[in-house]
N, C-alpha and C positions, 0 to 999 in steps of 0.2 A: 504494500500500500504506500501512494506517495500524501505526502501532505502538500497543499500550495498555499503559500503565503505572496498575498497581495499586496503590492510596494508602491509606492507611489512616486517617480520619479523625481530625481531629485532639485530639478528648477521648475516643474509643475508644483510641487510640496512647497518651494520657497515661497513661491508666489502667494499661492494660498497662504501661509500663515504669516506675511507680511499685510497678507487683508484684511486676517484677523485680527490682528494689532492693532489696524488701522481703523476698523469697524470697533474695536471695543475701548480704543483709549478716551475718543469723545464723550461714551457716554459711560466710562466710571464704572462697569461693568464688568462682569465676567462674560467674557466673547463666545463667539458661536463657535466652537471648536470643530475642527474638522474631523466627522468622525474616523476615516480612515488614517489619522493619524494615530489615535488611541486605540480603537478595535480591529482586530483582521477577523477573517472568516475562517481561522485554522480549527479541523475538529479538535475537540478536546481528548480525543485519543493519541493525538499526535503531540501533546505536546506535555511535557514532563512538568508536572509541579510538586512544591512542596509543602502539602498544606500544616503541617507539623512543626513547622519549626519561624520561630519568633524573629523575624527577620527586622520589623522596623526601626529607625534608626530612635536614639535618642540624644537629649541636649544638652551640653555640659555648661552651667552660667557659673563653673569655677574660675580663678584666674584664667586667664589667656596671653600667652608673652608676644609682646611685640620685637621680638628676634626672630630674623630669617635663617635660614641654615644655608650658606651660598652653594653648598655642597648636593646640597636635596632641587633637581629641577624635574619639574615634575613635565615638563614640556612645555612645546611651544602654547601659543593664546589662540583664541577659538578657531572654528573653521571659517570656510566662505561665506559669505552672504546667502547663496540659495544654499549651504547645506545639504551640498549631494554627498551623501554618503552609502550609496550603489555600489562604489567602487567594489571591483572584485567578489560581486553578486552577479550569477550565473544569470543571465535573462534567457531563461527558456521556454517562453512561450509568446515570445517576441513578435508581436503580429497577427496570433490569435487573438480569437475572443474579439476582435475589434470593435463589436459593436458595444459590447460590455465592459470593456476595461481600456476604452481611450484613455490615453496619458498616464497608465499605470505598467510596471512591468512586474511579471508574474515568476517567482521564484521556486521552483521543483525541489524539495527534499529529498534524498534516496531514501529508503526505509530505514535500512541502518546506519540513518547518519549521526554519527556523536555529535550536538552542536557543542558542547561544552571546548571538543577538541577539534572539530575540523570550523568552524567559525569563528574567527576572531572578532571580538567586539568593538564597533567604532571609538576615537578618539576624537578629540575638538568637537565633541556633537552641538549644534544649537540648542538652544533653550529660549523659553519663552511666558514668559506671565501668562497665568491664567484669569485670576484674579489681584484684586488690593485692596486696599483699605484696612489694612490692620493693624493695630497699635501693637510693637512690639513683639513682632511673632515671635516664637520660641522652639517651639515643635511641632509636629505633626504624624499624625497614626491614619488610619483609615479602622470605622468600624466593620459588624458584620453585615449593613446591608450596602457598603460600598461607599461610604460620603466620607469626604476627609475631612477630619475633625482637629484644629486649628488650637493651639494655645500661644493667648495672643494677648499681651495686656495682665491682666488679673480676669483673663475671661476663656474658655473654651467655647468652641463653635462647632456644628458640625455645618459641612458645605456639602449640597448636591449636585448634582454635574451640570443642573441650569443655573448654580448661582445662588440659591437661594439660602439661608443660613439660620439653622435652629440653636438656639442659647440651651448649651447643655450647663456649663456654671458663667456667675455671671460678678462674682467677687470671691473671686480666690484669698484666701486669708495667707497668702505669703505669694513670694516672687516663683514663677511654675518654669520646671525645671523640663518635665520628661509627663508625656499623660500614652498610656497601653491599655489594652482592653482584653481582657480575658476572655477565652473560649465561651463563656454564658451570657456573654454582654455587659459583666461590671467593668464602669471605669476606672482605673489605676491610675494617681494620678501625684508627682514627686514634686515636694516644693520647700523653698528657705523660707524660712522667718528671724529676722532680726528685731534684739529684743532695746528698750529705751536705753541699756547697757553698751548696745551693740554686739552683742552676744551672738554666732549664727546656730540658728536649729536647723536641722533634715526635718523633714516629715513625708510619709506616705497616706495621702486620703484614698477612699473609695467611694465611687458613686454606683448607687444599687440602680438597675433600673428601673425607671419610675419613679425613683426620688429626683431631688431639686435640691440637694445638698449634701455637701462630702462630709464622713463618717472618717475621721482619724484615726489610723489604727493606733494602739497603745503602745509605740517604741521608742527607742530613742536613740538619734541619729545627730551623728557632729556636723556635718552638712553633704547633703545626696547630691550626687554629679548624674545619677543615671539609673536607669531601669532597664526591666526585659522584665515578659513573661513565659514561662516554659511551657512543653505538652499538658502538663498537670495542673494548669493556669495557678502552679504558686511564683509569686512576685520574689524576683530579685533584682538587690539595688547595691550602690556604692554607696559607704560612710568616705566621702574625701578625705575627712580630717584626721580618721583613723587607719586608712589605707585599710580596708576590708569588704570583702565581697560579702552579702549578707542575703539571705532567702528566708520569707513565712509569707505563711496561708493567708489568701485574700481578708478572710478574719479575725487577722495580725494575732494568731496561734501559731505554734511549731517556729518559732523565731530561730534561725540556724546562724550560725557564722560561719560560711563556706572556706573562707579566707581570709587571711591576714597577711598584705604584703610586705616582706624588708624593706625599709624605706630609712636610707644611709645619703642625702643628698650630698654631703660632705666626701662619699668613696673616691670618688674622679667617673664612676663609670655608671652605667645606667643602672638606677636602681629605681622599684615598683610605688612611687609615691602617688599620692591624689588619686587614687582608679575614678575613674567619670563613666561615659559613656560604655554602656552595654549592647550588643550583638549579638545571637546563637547563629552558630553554625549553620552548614544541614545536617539534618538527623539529632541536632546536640550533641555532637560528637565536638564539639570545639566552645571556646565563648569569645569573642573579641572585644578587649579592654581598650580605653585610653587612659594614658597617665600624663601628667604635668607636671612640668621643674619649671624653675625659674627662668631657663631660654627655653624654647622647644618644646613641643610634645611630642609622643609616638603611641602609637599602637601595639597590641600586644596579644599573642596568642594564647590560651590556655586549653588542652587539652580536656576532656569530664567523661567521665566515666557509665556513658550511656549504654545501657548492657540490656541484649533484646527487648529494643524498643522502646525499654524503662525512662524515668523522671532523670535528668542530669543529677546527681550527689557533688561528685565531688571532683576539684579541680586538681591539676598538672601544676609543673613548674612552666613558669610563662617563657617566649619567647618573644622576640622583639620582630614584628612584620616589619614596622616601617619606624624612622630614627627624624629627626629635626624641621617636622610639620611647625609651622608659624602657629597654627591654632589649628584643635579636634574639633568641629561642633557637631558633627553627624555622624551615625555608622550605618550601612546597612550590607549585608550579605546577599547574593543572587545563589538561582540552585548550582551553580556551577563552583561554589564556594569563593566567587573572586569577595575581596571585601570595598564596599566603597565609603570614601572619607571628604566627607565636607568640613574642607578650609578656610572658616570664617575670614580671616586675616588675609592667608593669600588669595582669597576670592574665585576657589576653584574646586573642583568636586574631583578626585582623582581615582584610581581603581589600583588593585592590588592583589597577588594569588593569596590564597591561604597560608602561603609556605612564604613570603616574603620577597616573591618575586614577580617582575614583568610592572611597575610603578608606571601608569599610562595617565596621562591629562583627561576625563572625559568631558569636563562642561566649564564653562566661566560661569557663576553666578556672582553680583555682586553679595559681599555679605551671606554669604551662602549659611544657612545654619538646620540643622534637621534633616532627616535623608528617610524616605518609605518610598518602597516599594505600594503602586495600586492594587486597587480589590475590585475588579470588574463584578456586575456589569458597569459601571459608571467610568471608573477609572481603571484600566488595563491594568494589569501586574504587570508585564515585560515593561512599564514605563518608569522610570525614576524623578520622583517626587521631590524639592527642598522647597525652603523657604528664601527669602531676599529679606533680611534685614534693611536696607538704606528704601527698598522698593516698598517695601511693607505687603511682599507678595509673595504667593504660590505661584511658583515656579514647577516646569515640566520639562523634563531632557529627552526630547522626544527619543531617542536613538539607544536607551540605554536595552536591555531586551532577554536579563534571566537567561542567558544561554541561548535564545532563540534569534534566527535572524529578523530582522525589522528596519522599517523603511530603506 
């Protein structure tokens, strides 16, 4: 059986989403997006997902160093204007179909084709506003009927793919770090509070559904850089201030201390201080960290001990993916295990293997901060999700693609 995936070439694609920009910036809106940019007609037999594992990105408001590392280039700055990124996509059906797919070229899968290994995944890809108007965006998730849900301000939001935006909280009692959603619908949701002392608290709220106000669970945290939620929808998050990975039940019962990292900033050499931002794997077979020093951050791999099929327990000695990022603000994972990292600072979304190789540029966003993966039907999963801080927007890199090829 072949699978075909429907492309849209890439100076017909330019054009159109240069009209979409241009139709949606007068009026303040979220544009008419073009559906063949977010949905293709691939059966879902063909195409490998991972519905299992906690992929969304989340957002680290610890320090951020304004040091570059000259050593770290993560490549050159965006692509073209139209944003062909065809290149080196087989057009096999070049000419058929014409009454059906003018201005589209149609791409033939073999059966046994490994995307993960025989496609490489575009670089420099375009990006594009979908929406704005946000005060202070911070993260972003997608629920389970597919809206992505925005923390922005002292406020989350969910947004549907017309635009439209439901007030899920609407005064957050501290500055909101990271919000995830467990497999039944509860919101998970990390936030600081500083106290008339100036004192920083962590906290973890939950929102059940159907309520209108978060329920704090009863812990206590030096201040949370990040979240994730596992197969077993229990919550794990970073104490910054203690350098420890920490896991309990959405009903803040079974409080674990997964981890305590060494944290020797004084060694010379890279040691595990500040964990932020949280990533699983596929399978949960891995978890990827960010940590912070005084110049630089980097990423970081830890191994878990996920044994038929089982809840992740417990972690590896970590290893270091990537060394002297200007700033972490995003992580997310694709099924092909690359990891991608939004560079607030250096104002770029870049990719990476699991094993800490192949450091590719995928997207410019300004202020780039938060990284998810979609939840079709609204918003595709092959697409990669941030935020714009200076934009005050949801951001879309059309090109990114789970392994699969796209546009």
């Amino acid at each position: 059986m072949e699978a075909k995936y429907r492309l849209m070439s890439g100076r017909v694609r330019g054009l159109a989403v240069m009209a979409v920009v241009a139709a949606g910036a007068g009026a303040g809106c979220w544009p008419s997006f073009p559906e063949n940019l977010l949905q293709l007609d691939v059966p879902a037999a063909d195409v490998r997902r991972d519905t299992g594992v906690a992929q969304d990105a989340v957002n680290d408001l610890g320090p951020v160093d304004a040091g570059f590392d000259a050593g770290f280039d993560a490549g050159p700055d965006g692509a073209a204007a139209d944003g062909d990124l065809d290149a080196g996509l087989a057009d096999a059906d070049a000419g058929a179909d014409a009454g059906e797919d003018v201005g589209e070229d149609v791409v033939t899968l073999p059966a046994d084709a490994d995307v993960c290994r025989d496609y490489p995944l575009p670089m420099n890809a375009p990006s594009m506003a979908l929406f704005a108007g946000l005060d202070e965006p911070r993260d972003l998730t997608f629920d389970a009927t597919g809206r992505v849900v925005v923390a922005h301000g002292n406020r989350i939001t969910a947004y549907a793919r017309g635009g439209a935006g439901t007030a899920l909280i609407t005064d957050a009692p501290g500055t909101l770090v990271a919000a995830r959603f467990t497999r039944v619908g509860t919101l998970v949701v990390a936030y600081n509070t500083t106290s008339d002392a100036g004192t920083t608290a962590g906290n973890i709220g939950v929102l059940v559904p159907g309520n209108n106000s978060l329920t704090r669970l009863p812990i206590a945290i030096g201040r949370v850089g990040g979240l994730a939620i596992d197969r077993s929808d229990r919550i794990w998050y970073t104490d910054a201030a203690a350098h420890q990975v920490l896991r309990v039940q959405p009903n803040g019962t079974d409080r674990v201390t997964v981890t305590t990292f060494a944290c020797n900033p004084d060694a010379g050499t890279i040691t595990y201080c500040s964990p932020g931002l949280l990533a699983f794997g596929v399978g949960e077979q891995a978890m990827f960290i960010s940590f912070a020093r005084s110049v630089g951050q980097y990423v970081g791999r830890v191994a878990l001990n996920a044994v038929d099929g089982g809840a992740s327990t417990v972690m590896g000695t970590p290893s270091v993916l990537v060394d002297g990022l200007p700033s972490v603000a995003g992580l997310a994972v694709d099924e092909c295990n690359n990891v991608y990292i939004a560079d607030e600072l250096g104002e770029r979304i870049v990719r990476i293997s699991e094993m800490g190789t192949g450091v590719a540029p995928v997207s410019r966003v300004s202020g780039t901060r938060g990284l998810a993966f979609g939840t079709g039907p609204m918003f595709d999963n092959r697409v990669l999700f941030t935020l714009s801080g200076p934009n005050r927007s949801v951001f879309v890199t059309q090109s990114i693609t789970r392994g699969n090829p796209l546009f």
